[in-house]
C-alpha positions in Angstrom: -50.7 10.8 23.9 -48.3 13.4 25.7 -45.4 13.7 27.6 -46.4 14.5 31.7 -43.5 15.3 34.3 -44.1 13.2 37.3 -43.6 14.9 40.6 -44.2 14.0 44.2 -45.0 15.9 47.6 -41.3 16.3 49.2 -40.1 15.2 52.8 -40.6 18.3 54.2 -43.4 21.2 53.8 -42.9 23.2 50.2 -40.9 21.0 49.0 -41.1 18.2 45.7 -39.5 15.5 44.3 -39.1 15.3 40.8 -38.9 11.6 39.5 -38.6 12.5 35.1 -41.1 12.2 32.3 -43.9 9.2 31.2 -45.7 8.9 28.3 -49.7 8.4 28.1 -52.8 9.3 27.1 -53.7 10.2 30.4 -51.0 11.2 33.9 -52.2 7.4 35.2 -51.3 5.8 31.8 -47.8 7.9 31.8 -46.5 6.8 35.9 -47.0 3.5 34.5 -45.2 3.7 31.8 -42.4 5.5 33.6 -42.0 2.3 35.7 -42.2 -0.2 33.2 -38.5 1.8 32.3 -36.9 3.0 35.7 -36.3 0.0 38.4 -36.1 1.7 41.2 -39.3 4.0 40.7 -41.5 0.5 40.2 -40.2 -0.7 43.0 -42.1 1.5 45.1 -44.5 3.1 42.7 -48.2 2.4 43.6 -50.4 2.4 40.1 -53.8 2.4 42.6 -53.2 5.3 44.6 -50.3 7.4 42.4 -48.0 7.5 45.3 -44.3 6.9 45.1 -43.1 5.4 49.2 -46.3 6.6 49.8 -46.6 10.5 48.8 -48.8 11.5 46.3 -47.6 12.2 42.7 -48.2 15.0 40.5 -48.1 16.1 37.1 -46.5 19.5 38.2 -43.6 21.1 40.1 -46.6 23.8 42.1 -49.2 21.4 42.8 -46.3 19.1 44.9 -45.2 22.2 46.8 -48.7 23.4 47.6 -50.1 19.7 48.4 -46.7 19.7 51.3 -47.2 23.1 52.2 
């Protein structure tokens, strides 16, 4: 188990949103355990697709950027 940062594409081309840190075995395992203990990131978080409101999330700051770019 290891800590990932959860990132997602941003609004806009190059840029990212970062959300915090889960908890897992693997990057899945962590996003949902970073919603079981943040309301308003499970509120929109989809476990089946790894989006958050529907943009893709990752477990790093450059692969965000360059998925918006």
């Amino acid at each position: 188990m290891r800590n990932f940062e959860i990132w997602s594409e941003g609004n806009n081309p190059g840029e990212a949103d970062y959300y915090g840190e889960g908890y897992g075995s693997t990057f899945q395992e962590a996003c949902e355990n970073f919603a079981k203990n943040d309301k308003d990131f499970v509120r929109c978080f989809d476990l089946d697709n790894l989006t958050f409101w529907g943009r893709k999330l990752f477990d790093n700051e450059k692969d965000a950027k360059e998925y918006n770019a």
